[in-house]
CHARMM-style PDB file with segment names, atoms N, HN, CA, C and O in Angstrom:
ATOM      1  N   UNK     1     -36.685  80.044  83.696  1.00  0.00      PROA
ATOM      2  CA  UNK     1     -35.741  79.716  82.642  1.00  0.00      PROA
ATOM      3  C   UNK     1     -34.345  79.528  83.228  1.00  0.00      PROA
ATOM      4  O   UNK     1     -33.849  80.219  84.118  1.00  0.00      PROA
ATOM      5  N   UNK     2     -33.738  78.416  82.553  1.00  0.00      PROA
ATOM      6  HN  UNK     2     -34.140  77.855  81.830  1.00  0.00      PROA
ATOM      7  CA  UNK     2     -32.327  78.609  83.166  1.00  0.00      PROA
ATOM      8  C   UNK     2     -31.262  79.044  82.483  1.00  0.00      PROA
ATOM      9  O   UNK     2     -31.200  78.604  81.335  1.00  0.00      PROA
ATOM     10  N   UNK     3     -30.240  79.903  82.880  1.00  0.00      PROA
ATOM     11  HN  UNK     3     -30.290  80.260  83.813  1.00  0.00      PROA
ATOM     12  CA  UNK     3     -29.355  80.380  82.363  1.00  0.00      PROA
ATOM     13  C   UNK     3     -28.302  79.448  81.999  1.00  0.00      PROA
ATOM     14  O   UNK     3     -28.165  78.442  82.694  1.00  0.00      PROA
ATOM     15  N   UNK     4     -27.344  79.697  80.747  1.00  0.00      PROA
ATOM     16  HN  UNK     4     -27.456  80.515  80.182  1.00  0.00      PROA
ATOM     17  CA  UNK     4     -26.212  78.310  80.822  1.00  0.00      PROA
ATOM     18  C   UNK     4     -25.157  79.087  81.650  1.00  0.00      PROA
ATOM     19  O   UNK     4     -25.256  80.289  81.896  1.00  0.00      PROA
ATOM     20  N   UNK     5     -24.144  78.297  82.054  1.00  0.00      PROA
ATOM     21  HN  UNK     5     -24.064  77.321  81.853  1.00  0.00      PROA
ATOM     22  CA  UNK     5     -23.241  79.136  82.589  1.00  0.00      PROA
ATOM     23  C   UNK     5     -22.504  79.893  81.878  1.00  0.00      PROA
ATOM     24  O   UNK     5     -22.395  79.662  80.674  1.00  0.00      PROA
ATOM     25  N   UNK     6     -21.869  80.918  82.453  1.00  0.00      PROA
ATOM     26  HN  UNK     6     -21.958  81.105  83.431  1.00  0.00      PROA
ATOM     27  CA  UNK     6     -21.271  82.267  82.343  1.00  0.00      PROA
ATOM     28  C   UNK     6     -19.935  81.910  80.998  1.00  0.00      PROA
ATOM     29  O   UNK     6     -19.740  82.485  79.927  1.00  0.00      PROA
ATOM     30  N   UNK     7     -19.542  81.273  81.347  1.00  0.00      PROA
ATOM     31  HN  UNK     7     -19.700  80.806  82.218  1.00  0.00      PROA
ATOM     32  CA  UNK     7     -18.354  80.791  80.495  1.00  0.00      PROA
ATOM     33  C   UNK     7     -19.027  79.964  79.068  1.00  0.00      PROA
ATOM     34  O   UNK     7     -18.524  80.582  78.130  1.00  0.00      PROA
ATOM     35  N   UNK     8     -19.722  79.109  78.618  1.00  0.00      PROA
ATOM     36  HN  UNK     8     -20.130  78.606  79.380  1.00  0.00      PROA
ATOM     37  CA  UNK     8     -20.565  78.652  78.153  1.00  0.00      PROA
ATOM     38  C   UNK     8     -21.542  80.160  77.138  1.00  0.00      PROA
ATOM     39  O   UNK     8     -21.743  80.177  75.923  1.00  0.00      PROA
ATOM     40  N   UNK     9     -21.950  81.204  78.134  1.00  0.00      PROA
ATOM     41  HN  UNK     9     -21.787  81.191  79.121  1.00  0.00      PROA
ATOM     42  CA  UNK     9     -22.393  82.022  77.253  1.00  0.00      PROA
ATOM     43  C   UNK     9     -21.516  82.801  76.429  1.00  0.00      PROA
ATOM     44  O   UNK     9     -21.795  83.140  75.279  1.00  0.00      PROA
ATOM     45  N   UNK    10     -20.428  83.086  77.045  1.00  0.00      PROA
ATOM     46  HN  UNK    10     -20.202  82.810  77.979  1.00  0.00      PROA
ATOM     47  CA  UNK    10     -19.287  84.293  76.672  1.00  0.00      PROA
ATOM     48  C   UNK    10     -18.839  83.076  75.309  1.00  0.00      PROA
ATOM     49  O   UNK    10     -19.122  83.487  74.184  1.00  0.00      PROA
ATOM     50  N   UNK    11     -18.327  81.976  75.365  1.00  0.00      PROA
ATOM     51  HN  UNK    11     -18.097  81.642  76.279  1.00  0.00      PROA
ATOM     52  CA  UNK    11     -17.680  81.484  74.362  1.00  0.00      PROA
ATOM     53  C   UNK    11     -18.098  79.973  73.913  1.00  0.00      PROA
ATOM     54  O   UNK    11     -17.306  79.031  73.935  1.00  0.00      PROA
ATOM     55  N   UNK    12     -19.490  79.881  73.494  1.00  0.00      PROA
ATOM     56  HN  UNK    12     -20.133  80.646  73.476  1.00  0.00      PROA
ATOM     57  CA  UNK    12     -20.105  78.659  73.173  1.00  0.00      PROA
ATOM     58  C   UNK    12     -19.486  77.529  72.286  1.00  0.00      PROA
ATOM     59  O   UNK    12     -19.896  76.371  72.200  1.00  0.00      PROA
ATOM     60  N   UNK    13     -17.992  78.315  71.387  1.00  0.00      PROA
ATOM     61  HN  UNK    13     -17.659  79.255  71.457  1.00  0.00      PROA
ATOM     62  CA  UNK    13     -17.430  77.338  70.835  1.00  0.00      PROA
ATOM     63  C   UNK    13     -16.365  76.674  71.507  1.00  0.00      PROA
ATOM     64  O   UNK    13     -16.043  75.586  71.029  1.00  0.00      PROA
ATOM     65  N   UNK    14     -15.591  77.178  72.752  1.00  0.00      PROA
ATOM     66  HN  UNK    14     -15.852  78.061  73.141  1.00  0.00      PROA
ATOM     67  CA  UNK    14     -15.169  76.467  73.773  1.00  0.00      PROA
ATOM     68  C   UNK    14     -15.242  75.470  74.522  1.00  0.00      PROA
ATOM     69  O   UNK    14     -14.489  75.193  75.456  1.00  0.00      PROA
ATOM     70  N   UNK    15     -16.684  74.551  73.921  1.00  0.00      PROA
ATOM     71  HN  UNK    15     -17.296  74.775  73.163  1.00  0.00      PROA
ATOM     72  CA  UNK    15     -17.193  73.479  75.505  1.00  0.00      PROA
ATOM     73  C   UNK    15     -15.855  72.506  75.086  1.00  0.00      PROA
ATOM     74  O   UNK    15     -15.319  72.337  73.991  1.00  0.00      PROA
ATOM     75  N   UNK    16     -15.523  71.893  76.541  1.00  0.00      PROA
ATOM     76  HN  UNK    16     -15.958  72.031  77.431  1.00  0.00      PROA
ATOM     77  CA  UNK    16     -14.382  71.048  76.611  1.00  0.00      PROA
ATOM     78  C   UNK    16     -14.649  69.135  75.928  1.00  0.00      PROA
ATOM     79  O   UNK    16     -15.650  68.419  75.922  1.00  0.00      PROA
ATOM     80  N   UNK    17     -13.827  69.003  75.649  1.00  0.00      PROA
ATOM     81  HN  UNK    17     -13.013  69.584  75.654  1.00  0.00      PROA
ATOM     82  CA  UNK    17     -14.353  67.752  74.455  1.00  0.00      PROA
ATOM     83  C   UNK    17     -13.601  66.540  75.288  1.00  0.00      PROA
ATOM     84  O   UNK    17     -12.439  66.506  75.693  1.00  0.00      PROA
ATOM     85  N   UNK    18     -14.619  65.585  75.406  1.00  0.00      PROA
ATOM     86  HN  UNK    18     -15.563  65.613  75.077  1.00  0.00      PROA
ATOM     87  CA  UNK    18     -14.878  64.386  76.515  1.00  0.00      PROA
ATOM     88  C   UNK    18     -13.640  63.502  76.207  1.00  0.00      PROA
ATOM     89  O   UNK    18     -12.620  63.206  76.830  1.00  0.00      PROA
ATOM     90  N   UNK    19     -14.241  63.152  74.771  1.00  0.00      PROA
ATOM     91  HN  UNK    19     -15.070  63.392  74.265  1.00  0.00      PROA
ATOM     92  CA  UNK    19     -13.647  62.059  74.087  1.00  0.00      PROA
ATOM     93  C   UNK    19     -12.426  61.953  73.283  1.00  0.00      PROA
ATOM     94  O   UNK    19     -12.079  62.522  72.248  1.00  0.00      PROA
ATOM     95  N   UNK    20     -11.686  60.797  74.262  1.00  0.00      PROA
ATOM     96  HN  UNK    20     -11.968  60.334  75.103  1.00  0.00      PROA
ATOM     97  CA  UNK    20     -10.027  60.542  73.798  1.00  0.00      PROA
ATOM     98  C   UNK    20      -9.965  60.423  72.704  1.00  0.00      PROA
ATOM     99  O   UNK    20      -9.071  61.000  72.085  1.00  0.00      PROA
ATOM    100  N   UNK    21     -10.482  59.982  72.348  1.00  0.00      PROA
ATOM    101  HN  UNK    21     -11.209  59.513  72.850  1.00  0.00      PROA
ATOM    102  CA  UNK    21     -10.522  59.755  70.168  1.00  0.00      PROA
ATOM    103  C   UNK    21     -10.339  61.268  70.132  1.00  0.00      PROA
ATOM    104  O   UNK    21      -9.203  61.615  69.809  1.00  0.00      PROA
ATOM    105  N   UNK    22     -11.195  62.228  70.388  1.00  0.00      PROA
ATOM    106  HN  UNK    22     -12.118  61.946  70.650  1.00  0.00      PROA
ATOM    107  CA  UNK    22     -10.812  63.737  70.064  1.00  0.00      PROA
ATOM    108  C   UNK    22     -10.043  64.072  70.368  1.00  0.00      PROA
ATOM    109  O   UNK    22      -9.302  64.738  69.645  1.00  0.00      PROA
ATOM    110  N   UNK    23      -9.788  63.808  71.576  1.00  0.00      PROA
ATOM    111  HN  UNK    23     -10.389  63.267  72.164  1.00  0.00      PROA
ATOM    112  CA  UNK    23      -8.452  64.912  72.052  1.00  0.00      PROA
ATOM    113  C   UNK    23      -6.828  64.681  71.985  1.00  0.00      PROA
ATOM    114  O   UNK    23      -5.905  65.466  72.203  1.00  0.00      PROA
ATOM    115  N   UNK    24      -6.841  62.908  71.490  1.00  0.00      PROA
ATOM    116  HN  UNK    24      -7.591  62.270  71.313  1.00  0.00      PROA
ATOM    117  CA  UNK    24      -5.557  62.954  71.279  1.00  0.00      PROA
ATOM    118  C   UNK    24      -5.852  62.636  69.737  1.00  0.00      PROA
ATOM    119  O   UNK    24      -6.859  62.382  69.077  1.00  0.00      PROA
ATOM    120  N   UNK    25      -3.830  62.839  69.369  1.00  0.00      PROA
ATOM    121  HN  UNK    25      -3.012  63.045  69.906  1.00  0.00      PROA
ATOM    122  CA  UNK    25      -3.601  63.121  67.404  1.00  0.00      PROA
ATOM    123  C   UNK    25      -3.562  61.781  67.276  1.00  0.00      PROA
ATOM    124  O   UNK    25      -3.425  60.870  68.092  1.00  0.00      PROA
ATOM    125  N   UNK    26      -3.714  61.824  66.039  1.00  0.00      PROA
ATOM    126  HN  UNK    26      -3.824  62.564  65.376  1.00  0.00      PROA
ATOM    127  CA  UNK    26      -3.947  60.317  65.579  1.00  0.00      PROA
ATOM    128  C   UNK    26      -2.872  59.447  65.493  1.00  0.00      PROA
ATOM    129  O   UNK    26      -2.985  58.222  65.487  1.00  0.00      PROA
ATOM    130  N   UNK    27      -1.311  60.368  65.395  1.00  0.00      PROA
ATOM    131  HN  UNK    27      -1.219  61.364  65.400  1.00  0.00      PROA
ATOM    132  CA  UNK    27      -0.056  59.671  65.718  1.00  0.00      PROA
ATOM    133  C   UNK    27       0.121  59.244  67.327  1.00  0.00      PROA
ATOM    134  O   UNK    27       1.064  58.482  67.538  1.00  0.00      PROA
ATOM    135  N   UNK    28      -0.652  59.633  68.453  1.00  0.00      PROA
ATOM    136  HN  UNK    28      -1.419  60.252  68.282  1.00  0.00      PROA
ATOM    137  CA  UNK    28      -0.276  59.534  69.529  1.00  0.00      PROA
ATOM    138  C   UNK    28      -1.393  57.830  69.439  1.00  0.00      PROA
ATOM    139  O   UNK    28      -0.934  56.706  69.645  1.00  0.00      PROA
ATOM    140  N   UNK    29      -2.451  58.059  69.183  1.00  0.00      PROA
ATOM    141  HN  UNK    29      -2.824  58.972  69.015  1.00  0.00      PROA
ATOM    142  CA  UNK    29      -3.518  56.717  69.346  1.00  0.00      PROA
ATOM    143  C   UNK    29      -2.462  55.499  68.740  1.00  0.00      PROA
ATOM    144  O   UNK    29      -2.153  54.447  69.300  1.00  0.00      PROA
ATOM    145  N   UNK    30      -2.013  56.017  67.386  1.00  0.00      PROA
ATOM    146  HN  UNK    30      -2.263  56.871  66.931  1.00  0.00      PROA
ATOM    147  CA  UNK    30      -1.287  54.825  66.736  1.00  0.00      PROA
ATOM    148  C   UNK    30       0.177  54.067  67.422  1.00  0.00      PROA
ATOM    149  O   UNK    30       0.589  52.924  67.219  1.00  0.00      PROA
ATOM    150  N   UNK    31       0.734  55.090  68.242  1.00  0.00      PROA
ATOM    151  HN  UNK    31       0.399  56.018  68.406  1.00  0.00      PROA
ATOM    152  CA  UNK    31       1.738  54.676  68.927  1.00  0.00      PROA
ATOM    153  C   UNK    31       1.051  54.091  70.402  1.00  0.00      PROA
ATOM    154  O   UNK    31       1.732  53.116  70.717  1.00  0.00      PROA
ATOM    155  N   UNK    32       0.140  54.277  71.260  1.00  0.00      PROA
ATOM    156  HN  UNK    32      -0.414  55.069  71.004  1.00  0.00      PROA
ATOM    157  CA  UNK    32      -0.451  53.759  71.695  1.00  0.00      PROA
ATOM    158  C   UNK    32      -1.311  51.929  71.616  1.00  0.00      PROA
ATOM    159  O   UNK    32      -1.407  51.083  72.505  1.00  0.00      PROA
ATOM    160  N   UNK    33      -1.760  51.909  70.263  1.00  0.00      PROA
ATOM    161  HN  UNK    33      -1.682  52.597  69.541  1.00  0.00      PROA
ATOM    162  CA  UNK    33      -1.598  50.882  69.644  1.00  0.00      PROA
ATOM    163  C   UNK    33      -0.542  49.934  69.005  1.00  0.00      PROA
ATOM    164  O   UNK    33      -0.824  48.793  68.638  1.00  0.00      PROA
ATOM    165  N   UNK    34       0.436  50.374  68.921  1.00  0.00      PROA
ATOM    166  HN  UNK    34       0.665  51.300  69.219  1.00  0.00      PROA
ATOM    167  CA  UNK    34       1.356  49.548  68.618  1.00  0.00      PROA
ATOM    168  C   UNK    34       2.296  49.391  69.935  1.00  0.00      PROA
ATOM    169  O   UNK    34       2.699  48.273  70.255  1.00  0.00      PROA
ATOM    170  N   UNK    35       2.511  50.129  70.417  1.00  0.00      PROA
ATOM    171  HN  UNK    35       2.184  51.038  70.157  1.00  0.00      PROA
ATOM    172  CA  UNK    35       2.577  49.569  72.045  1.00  0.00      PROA
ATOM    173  C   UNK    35       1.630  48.182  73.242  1.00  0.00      PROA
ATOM    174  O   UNK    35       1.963  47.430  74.158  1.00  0.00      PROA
ATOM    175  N   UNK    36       0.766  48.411  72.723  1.00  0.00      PROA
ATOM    176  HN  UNK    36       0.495  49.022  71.980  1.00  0.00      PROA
ATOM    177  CA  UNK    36      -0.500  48.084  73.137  1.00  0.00      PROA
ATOM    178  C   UNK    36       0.079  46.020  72.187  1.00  0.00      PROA
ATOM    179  O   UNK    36       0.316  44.940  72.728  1.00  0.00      PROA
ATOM    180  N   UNK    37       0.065  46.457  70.653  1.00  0.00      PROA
ATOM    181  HN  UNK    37      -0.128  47.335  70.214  1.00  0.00      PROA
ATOM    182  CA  UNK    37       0.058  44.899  70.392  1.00  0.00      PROA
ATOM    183  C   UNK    37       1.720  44.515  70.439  1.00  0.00      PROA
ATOM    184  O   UNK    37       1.976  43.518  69.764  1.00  0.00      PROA
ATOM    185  N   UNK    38       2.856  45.116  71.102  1.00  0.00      PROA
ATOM    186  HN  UNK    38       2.647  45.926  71.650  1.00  0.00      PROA
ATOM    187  CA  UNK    38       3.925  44.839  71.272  1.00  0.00      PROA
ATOM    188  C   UNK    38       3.862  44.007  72.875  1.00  0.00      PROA
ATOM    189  O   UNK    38       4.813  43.365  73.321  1.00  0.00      PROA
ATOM    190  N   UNK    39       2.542  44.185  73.584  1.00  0.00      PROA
ATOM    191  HN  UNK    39       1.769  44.706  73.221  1.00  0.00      PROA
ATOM    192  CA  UNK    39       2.461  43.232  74.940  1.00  0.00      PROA
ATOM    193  C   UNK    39       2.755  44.143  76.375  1.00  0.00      PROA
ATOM    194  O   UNK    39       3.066  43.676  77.471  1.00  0.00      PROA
ATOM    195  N   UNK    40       2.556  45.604  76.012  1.00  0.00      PROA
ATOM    196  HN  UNK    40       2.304  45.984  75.122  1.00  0.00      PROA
ATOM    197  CA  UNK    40       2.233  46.632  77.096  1.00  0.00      PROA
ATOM    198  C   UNK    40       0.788  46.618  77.750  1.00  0.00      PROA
ATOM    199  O   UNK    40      -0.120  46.820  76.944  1.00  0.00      PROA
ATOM    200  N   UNK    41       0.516  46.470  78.714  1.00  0.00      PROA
ATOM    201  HN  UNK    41       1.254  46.305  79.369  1.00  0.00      PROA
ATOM    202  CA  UNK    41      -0.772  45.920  79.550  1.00  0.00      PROA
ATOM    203  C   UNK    41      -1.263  47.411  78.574  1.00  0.00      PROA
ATOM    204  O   UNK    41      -0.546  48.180  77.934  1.00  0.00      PROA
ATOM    205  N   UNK    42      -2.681  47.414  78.772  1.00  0.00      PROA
ATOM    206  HN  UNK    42      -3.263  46.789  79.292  1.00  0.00      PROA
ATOM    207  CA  UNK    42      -3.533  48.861  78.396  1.00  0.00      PROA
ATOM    208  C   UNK    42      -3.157  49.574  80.585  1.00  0.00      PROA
ATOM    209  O   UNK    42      -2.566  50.650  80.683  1.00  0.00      PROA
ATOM    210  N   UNK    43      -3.440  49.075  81.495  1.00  0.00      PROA
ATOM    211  HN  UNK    43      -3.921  48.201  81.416  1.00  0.00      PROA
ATOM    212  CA  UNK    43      -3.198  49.688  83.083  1.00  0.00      PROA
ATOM    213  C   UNK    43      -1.575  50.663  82.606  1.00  0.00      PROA
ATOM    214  O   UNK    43      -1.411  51.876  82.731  1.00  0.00      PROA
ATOM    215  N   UNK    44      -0.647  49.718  82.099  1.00  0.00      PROA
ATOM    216  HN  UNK    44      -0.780  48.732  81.997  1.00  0.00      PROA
ATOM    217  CA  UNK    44       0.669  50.795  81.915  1.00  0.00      PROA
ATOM    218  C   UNK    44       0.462  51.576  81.174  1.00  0.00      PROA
ATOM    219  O   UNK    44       0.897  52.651  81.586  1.00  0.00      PROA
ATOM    220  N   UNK    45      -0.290  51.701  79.626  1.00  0.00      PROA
ATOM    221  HN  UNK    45      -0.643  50.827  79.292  1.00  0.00      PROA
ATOM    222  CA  UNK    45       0.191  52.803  78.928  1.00  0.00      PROA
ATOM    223  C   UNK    45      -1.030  53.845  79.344  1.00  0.00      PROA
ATOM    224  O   UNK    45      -1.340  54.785  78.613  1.00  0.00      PROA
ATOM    225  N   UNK    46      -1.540  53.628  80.328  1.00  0.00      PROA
ATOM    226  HN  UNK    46      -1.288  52.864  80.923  1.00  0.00      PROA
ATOM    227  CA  UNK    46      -2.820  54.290  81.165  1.00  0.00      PROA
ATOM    228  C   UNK    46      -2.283  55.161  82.041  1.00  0.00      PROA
ATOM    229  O   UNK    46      -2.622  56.342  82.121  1.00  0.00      PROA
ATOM    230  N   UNK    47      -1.279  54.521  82.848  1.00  0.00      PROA
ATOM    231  HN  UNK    47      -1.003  53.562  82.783  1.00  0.00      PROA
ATOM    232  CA  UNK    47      -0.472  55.153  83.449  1.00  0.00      PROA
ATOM    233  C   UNK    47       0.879  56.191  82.836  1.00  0.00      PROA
ATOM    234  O   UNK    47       1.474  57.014  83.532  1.00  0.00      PROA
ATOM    235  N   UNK    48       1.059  56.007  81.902  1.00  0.00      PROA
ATOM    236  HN  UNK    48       0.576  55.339  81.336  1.00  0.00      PROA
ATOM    237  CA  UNK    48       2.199  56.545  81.007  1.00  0.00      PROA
ATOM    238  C   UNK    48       1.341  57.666  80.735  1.00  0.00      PROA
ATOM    239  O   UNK    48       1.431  58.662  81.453  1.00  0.00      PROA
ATOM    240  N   UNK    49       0.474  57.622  79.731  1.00  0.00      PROA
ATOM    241  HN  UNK    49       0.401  56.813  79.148  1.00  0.00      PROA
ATOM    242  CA  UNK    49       0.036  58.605  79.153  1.00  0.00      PROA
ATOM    243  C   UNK    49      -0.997  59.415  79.999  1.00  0.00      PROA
ATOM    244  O   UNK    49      -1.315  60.568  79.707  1.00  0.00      PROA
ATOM    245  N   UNK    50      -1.398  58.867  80.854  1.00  0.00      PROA
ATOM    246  HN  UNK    50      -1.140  57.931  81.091  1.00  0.00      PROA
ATOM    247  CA  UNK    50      -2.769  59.801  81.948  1.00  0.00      PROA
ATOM    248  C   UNK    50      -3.542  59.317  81.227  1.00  0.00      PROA
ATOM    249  O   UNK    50      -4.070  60.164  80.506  1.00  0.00      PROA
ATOM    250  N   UNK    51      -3.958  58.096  81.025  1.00  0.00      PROA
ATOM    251  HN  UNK    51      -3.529  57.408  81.610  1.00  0.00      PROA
ATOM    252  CA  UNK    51      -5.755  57.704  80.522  1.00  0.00      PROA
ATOM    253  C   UNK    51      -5.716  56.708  81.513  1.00  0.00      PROA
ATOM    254  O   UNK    51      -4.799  56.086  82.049  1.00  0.00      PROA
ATOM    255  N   UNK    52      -7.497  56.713  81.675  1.00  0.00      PROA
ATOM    256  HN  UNK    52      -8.242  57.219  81.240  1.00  0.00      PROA
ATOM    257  CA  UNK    52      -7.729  55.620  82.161  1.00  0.00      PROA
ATOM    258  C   UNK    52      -7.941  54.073  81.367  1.00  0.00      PROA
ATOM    259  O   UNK    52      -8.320  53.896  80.209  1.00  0.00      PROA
ATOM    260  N   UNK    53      -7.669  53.322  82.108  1.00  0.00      PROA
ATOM    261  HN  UNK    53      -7.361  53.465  83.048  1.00  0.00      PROA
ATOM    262  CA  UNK    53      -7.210  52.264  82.024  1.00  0.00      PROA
ATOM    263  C   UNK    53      -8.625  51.573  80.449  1.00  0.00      PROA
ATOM    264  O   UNK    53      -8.406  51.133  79.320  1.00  0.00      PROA
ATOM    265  N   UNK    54      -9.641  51.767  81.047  1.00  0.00      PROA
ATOM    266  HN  UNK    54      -9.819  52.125  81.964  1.00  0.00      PROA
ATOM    267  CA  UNK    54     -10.584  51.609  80.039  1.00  0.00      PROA
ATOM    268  C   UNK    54     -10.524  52.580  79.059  1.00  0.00      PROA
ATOM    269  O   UNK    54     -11.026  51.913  78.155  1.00  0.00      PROA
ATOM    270  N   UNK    55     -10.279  53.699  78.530  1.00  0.00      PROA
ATOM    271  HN  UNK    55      -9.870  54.241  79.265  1.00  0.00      PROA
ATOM    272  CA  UNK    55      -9.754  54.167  77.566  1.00  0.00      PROA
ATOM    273  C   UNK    55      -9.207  54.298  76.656  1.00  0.00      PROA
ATOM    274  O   UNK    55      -9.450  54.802  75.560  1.00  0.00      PROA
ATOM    275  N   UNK    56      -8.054  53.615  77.293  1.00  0.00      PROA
ATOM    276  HN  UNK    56      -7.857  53.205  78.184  1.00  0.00      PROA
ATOM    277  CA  UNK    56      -6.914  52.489  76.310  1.00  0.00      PROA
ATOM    278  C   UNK    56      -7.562  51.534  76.012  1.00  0.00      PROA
ATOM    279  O   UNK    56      -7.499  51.394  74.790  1.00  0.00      PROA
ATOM    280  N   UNK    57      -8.410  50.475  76.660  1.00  0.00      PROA
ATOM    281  HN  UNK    57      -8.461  50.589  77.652  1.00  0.00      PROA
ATOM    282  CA  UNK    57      -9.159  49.531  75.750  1.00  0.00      PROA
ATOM    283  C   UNK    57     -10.218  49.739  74.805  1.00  0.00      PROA
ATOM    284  O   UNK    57     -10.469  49.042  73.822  1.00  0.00      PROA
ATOM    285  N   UNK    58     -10.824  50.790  75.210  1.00  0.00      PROA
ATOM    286  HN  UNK    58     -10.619  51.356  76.009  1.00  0.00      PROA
ATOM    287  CA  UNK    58     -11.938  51.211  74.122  1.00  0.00      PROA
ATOM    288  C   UNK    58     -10.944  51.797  72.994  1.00  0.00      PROA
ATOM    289  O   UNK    58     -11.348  51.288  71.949  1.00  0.00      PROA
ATOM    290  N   UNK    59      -9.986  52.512  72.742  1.00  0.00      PROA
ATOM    291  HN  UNK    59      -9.658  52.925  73.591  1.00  0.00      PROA
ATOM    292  CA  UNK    59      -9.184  53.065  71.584  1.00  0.00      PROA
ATOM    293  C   UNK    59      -9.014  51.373  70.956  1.00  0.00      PROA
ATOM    294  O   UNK    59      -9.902  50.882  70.259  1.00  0.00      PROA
ATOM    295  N   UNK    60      -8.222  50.896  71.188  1.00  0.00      PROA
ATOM    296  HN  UNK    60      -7.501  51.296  71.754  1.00  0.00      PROA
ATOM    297  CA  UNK    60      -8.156  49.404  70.753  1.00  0.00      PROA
ATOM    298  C   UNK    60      -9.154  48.334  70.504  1.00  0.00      PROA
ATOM    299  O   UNK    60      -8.852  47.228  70.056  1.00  0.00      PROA
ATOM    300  N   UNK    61     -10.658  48.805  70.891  1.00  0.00      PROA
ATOM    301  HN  UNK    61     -10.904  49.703  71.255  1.00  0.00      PROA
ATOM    302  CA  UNK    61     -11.785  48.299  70.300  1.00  0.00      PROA
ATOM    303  C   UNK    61     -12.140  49.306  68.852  1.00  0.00      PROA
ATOM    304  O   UNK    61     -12.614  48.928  67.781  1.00  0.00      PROA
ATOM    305  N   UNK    62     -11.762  50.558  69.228  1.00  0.00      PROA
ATOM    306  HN  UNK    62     -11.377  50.866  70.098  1.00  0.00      PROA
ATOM    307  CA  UNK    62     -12.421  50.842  67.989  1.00  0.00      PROA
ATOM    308  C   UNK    62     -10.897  50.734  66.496  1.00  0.00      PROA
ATOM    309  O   UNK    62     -11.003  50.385  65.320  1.00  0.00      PROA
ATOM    310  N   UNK    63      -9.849  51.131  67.163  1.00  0.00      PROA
ATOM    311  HN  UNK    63      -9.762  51.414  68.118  1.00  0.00      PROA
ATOM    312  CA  UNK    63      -8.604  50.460  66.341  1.00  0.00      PROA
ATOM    313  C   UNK    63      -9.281  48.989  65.403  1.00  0.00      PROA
ATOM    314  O   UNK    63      -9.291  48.807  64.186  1.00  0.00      PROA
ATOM    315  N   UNK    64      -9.834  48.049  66.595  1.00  0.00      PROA
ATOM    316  HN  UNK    64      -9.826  48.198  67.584  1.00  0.00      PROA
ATOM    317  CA  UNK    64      -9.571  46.967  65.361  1.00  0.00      PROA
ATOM    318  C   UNK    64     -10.700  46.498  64.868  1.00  0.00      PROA
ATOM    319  O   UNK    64     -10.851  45.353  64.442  1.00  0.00      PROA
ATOM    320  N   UNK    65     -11.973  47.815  64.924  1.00  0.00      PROA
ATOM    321  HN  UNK    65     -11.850  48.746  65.270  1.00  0.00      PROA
ATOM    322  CA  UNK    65     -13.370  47.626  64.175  1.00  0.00      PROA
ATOM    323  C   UNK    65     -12.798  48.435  62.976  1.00  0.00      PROA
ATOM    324  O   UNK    65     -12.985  47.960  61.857  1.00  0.00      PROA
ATOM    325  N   UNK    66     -12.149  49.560  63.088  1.00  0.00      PROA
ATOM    326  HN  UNK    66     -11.997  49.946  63.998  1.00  0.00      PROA
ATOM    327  CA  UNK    66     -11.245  49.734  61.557  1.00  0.00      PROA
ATOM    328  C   UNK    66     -10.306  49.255  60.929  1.00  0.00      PROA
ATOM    329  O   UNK    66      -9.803  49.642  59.875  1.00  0.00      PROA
ATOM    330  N   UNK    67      -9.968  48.108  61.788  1.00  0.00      PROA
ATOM    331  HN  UNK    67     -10.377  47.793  62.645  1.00  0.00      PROA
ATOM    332  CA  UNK    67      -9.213  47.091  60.747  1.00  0.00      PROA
ATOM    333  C   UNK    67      -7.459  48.125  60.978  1.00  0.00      PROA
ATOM    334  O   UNK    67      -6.403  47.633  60.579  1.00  0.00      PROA
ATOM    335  N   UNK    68      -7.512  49.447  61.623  1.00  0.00      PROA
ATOM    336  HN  UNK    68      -8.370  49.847  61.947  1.00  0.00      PROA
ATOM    337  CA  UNK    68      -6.231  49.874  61.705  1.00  0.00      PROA
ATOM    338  C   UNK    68      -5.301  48.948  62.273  1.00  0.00      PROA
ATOM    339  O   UNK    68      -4.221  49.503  62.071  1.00  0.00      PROA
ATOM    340  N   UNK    69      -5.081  47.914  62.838  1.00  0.00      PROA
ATOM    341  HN  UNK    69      -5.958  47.463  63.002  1.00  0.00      PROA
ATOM    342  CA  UNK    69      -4.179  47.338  63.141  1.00  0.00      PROA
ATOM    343  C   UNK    69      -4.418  46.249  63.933  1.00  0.00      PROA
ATOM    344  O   UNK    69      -5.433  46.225  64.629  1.00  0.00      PROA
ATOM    345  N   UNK    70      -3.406  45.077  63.934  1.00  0.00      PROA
ATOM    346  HN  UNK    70      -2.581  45.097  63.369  1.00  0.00      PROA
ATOM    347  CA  UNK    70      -3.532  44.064  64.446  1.00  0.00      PROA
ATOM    348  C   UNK    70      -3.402  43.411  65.740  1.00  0.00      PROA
ATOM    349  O   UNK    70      -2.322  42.946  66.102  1.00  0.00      PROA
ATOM    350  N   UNK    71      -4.514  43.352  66.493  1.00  0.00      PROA
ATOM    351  HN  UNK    71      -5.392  43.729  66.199  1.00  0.00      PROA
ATOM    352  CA  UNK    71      -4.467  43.068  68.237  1.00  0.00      PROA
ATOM    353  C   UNK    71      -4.122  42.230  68.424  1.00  0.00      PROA
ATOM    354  O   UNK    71      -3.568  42.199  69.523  1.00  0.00      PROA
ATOM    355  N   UNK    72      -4.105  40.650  67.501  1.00  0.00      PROA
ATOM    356  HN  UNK    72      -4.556  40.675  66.609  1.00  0.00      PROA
ATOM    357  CA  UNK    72      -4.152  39.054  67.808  1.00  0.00      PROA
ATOM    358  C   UNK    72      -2.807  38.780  68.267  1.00  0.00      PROA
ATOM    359  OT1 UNK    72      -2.487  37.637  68.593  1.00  0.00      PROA
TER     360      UNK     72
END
């Protein structure tokens, strides 16, 4: 049998959460996006904020499958 790890057993509601949609507030994504359609590469605000570069484009794929705002 395998054990989970030590940290994992002590506090199972702790596991660390992957996804940028989670971990940043929804005012930080939106300023991100409007940066983003003001003509800031997604590589700079990648670099600004510590995401990777595809990160910033996937936030802005799912931004404009909700219609939150305008990429064109």
């Amino acid at each position: 049998m395998v054990t989970p790890p030590a940290w994992r057993a002590l506090r199972p509601d702790r596991r660390p959460e992957r996804r940028v949609s989670k971990r940043l507030q929804q005012q930080m994504i939106e300023r991100l996006m409007a940066e983003y359609v003001a003509g800031t590469t997604a590589a700079e605000l990648g670099r600004r904020h510590g995401l990777a570069k595809s990160s910033v484009l996937s936030l802005v794929r799912q931004a404009a499958k909700a219609g939150t705002t305008s990429t064109a």
